[in-house]
Every structure is written in C-alpha cells, then in structure tokens.
DRENLOZA-478618 format. One record per residue (C-alpha): x, y negated, z; residue number from 0; chain. Coordinates in steps of 0.25 Angstrom, whole numbers, plus 5000, padded with zeros to 4 digits. Layout:
BEGIN
+------+------+------+-----+-------+
:    u :    v :    w :   n : chain :
+------+------+------+-----+-------+
:    X :    Y :    Z : NUM :     A :
...
+------+------+------+-----+-------+
//
This chain:
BEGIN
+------+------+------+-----+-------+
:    u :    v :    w :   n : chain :
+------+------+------+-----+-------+
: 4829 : 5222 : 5236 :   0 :     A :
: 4814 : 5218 : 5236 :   1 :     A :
: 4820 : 5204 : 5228 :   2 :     A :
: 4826 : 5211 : 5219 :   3 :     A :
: 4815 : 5220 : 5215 :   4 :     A :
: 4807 : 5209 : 5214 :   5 :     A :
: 4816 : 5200 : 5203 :   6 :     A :
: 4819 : 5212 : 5192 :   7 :     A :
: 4803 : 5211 : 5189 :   8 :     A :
: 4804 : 5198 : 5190 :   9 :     A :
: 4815 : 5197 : 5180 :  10 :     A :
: 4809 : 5207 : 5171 :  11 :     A :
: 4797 : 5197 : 5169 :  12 :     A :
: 4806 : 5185 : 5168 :  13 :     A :
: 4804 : 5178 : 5155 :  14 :     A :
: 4816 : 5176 : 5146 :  15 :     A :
: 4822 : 5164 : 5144 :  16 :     A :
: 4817 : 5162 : 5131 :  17 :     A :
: 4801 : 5166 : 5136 :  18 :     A :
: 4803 : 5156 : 5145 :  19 :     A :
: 4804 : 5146 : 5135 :  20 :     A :
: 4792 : 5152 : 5128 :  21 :     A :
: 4801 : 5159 : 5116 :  22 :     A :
: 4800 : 5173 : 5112 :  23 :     A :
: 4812 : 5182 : 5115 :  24 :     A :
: 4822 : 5179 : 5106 :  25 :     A :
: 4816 : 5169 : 5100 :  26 :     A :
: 4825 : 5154 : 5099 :  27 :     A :
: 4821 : 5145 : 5104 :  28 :     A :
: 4819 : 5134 : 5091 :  29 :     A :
: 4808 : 5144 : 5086 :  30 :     A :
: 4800 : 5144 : 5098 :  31 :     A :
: 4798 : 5131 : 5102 :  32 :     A :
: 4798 : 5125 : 5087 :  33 :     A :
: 4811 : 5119 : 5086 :  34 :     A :
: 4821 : 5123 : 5075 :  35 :     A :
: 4818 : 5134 : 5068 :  36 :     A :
: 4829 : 5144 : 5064 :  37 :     A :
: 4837 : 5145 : 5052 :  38 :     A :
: 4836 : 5157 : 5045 :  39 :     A :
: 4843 : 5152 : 5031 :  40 :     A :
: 4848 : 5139 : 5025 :  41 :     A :
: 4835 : 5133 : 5021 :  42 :     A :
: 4832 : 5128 : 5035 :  43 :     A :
: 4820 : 5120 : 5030 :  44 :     A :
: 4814 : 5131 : 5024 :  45 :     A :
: 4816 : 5139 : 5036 :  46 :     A :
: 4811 : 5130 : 5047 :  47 :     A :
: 4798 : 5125 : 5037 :  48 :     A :
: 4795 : 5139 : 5036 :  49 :     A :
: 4794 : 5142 : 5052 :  50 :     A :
: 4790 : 5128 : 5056 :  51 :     A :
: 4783 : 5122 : 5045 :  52 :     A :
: 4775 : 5111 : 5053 :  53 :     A :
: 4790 : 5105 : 5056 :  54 :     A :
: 4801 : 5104 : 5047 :  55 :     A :
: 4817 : 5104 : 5052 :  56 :     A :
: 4821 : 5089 : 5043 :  57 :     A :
: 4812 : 5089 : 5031 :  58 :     A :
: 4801 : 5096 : 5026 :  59 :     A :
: 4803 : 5103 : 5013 :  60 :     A :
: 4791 : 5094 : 5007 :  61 :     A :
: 4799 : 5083 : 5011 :  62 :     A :
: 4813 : 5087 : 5006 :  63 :     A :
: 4804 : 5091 : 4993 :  64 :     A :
: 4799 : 5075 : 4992 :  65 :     A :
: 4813 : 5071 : 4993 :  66 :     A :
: 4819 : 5080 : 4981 :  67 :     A :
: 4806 : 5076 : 4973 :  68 :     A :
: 4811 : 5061 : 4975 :  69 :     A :
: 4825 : 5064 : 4971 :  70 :     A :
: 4819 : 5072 : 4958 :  71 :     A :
: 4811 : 5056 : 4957 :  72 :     A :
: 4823 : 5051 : 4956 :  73 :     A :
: 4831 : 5061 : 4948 :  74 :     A :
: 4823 : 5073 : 4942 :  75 :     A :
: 4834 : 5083 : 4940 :  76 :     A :
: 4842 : 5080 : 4952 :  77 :     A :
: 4832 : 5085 : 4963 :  78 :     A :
: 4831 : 5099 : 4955 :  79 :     A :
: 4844 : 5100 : 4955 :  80 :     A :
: 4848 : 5099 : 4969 :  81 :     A :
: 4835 : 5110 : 4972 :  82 :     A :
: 4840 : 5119 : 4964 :  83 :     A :
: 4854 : 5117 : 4968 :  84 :     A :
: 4846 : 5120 : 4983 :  85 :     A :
: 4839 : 5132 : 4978 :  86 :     A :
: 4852 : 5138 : 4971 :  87 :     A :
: 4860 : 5137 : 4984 :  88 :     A :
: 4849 : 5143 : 4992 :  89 :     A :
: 4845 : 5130 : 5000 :  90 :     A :
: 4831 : 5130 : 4994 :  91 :     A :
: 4827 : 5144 : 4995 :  92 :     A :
: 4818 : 5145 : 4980 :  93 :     A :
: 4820 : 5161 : 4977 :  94 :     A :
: 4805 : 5165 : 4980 :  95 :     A :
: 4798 : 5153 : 4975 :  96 :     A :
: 4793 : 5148 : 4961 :  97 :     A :
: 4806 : 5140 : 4960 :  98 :     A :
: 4818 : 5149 : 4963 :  99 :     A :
: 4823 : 5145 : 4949 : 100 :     A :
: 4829 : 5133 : 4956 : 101 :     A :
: 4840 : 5141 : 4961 : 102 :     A :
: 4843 : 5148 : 4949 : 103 :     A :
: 4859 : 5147 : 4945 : 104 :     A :
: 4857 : 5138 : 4935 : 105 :     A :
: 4845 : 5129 : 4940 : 106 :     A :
: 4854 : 5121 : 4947 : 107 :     A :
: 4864 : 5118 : 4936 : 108 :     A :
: 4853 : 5115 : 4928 : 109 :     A :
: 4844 : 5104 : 4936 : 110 :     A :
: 4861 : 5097 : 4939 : 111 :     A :
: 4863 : 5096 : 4925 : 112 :     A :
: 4850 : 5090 : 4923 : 113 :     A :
: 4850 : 5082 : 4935 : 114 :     A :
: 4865 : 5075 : 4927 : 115 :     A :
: 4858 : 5074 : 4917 : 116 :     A :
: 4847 : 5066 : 4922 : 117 :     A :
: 4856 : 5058 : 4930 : 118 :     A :
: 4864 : 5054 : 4917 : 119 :     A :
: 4852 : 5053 : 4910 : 120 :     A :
: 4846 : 5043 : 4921 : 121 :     A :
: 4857 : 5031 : 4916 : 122 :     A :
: 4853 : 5030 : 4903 : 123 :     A :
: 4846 : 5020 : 4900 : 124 :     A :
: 4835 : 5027 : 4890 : 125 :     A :
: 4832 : 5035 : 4901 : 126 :     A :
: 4815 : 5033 : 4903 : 127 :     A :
: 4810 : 5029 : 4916 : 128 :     A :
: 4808 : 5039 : 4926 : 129 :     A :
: 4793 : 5034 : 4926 : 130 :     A :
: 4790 : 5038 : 4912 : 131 :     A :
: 4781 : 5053 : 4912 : 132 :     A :
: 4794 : 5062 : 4908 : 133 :     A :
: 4802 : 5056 : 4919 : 134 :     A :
: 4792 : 5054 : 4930 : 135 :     A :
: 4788 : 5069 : 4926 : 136 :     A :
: 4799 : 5076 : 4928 : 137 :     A :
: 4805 : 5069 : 4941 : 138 :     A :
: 4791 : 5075 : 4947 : 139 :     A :
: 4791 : 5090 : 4942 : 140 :     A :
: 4807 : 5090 : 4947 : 141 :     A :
: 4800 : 5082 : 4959 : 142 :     A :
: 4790 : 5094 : 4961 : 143 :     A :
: 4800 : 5104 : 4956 : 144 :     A :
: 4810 : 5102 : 4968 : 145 :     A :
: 4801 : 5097 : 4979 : 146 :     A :
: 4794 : 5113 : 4975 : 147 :     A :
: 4807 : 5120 : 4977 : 148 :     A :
: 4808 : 5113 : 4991 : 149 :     A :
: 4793 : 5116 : 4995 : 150 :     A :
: 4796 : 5131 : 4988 : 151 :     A :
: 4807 : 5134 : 4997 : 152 :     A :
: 4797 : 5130 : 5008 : 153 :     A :
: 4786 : 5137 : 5006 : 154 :     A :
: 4777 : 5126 : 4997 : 155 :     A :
: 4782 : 5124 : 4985 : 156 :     A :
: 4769 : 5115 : 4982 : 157 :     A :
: 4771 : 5106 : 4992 : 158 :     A :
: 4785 : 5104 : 4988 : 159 :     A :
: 4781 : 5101 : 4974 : 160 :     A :
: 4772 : 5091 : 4977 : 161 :     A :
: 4781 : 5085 : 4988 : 162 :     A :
: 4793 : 5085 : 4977 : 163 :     A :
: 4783 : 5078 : 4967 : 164 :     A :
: 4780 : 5067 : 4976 : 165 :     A :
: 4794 : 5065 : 4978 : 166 :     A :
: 4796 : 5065 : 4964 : 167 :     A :
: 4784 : 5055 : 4960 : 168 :     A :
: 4789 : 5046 : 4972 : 169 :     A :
: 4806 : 5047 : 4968 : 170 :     A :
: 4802 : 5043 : 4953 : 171 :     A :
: 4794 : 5030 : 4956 : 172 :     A :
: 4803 : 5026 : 4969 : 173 :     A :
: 4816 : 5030 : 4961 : 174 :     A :
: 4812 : 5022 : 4950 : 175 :     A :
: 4808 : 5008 : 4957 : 176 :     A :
: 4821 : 5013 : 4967 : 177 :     A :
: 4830 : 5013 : 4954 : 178 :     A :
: 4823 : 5000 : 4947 : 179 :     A :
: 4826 : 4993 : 4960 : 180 :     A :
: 4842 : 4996 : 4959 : 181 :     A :
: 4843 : 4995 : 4947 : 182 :     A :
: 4839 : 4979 : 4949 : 183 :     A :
: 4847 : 4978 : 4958 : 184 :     A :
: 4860 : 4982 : 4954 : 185 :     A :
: 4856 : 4977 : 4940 : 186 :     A :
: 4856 : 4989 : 4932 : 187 :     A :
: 4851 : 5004 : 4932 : 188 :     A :
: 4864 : 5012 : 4932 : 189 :     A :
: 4868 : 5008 : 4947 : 190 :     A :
: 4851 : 5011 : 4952 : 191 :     A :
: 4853 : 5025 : 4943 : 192 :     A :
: 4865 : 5028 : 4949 : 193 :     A :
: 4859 : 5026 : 4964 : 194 :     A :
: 4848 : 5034 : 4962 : 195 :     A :
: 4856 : 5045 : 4957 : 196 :     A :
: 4862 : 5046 : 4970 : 197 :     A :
: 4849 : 5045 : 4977 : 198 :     A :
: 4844 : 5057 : 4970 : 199 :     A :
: 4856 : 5064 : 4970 : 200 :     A :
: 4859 : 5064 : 4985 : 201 :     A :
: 4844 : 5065 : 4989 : 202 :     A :
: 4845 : 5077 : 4981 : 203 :     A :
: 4857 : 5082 : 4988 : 204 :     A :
: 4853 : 5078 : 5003 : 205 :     A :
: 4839 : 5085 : 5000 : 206 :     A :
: 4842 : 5099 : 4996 : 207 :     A :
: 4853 : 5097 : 5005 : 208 :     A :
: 4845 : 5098 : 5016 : 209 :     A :
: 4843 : 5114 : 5014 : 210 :     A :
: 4857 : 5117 : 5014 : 211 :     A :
+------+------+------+-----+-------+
//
C-alpha cells in the first residue's frame, strides 16, 4: 500500500514526454529543436524565412531573386512574366507590399504578350545589341523589378532589388558572350537564339516554380 502511495506523487511530477525532450507541451517537435519549420500556407519559403531566418529550407529568396534577375539578362520581359503569373496565382504573396500590381488580372497577360513579342523581336536581325544603353537598361530594372517582388514577399524588398539587379548586370554580359559563343559554333545566330530562349524560359518556370 505504502508503494502505491508513494508512485501517484511520483507520477504527478513526472515530466511528459514531450518535456523530456526539452519541448513545450504541445509544441512539435521540428519547431523545438530547429528543424523544419511548419507550413501554415503554400509559400513555404516565406513561411520558414520568416521563423528561421538564419536558415533557409532549399534556397534563400535573395538567391532565387539573383536567379530570375539572370533570366530578365537574358530576356527582359520573360522573368516578369512568370512573377506576376506567381503573384496572380497566389505563390508570391504581394498584396501588402509596393508591388501588389504584379498580380492584378491583367498584369500577367500583359508582361506574356510582351515577353512574345520580345522573343519574336530577338531573331531579327536589326534588333540592337543587348549591350547598347536601352537594352542594357531595361534588362536591369525588369532585373531589379522581379528580384524586389521576391525580396517583397520576404520581408526585404531592398535586398531583393539589388540581388535581382546583380543577376540582371551578370545574365546580360554572360548571356551575350554565352550566345556569341553558340552562335560560332553552330555557324549562325537563329539555332544560339533559339537555345537561349529555352534557357530563359524554363529557368523562369523552374524558379517561380519553386513556390507552388
């Protein structure tokens, strides 16, 4: 009788499980000891850089800005195109920042039909160098542009825009020798043009994919 007396104190004080392991009751596990964090809603990047920032889950979102800057080097219409195609489907979360505008209705419809246009545009052989002032110019604010709307949806649109212009500065001048290279190579511009088309396009694609 004495024994079993002495246990229901004991049990009382016995930690649970979870204390054991040093969590909060009721707390999981992955937010305790740092691991994953939980996913409250699709942007899953946004959500684990918000409550870990010092860690990211695959990329950081100044990375994946850096990446759709280089794309907007390559083609200047088709990295905002596929960002505001992210931002109207809700995987780039823009409503409360500066450039919400990105997921307007027709925002998207607007940077694809110039993102064809540029790419029709791109064969021709009057077309100027992406090098010249224009050209250069506007590949590094659709650089900035983008590479913001990642940083935005992060909680620095600053560092986005300058992570996205580096990208841009870096696309434009390695996408230019890139494309001079193959076009030696295969002995003329279309098949080098047509290459880097895909490039841009599927790099696009692949990296706003990473939200969905």
């Amino acid at each position: 009788m004495w024994l079993a007396a002495a246990a229901v104190p004991a049990a009382r004080h016995a930690p649970a499980a979870g204390e054991r392991r040093g969590l909060a009751p009721g707390t999981r596990r992955e937010q305790a000891s740092g691991g994953a964090c939980p996913i409250r809603k699709p942007d899953f990047l946004i959500g684990c850089l918000r409550e870990h920032p010092a860690r990211s889950p695959l990329m950081s979102i100044f990375t994946l800005a850096l990446l759709i800057g280089l794309v907007a080097g390559l083609r200047a219409m088709t990295a905002p195109a596929a960002v505001s195609w992210a931002a109207a489907w809700g995987w780039l979360p823009l409503q409360d920042t500066p450039l919400a505008f990105l997921g307007y209705t027709f925002t998207p419809w607007i940077f694809t039909l110039l993102a064809v246009a540029e790419l029709v545009t791109d064969q021709l052989p009057s077309t100027p160098s992406r090098k010249v002032p224009m050209q250069f110019g506007a590949r590094i604010v659709m650089g900035g542009l983008c590479g913001a709307a990642f940083g935005a949806a992060g909680g620095s649109l600053l560092g986005g825009l300058v992570a996205g212009v580096i990208g841009a500065v870096l696309g434009t001048l390695g996408g230019a020798e890139a494309r001079g290279w193959l076009a030696r190579a295969f002995g003329r511009d279309l098949p080098a043009a047509l290459v880097e088309d895909v490039v841009a396009i599927g790099g696009a694609c692949l990296i706003v994919g990473m939200l969905a």
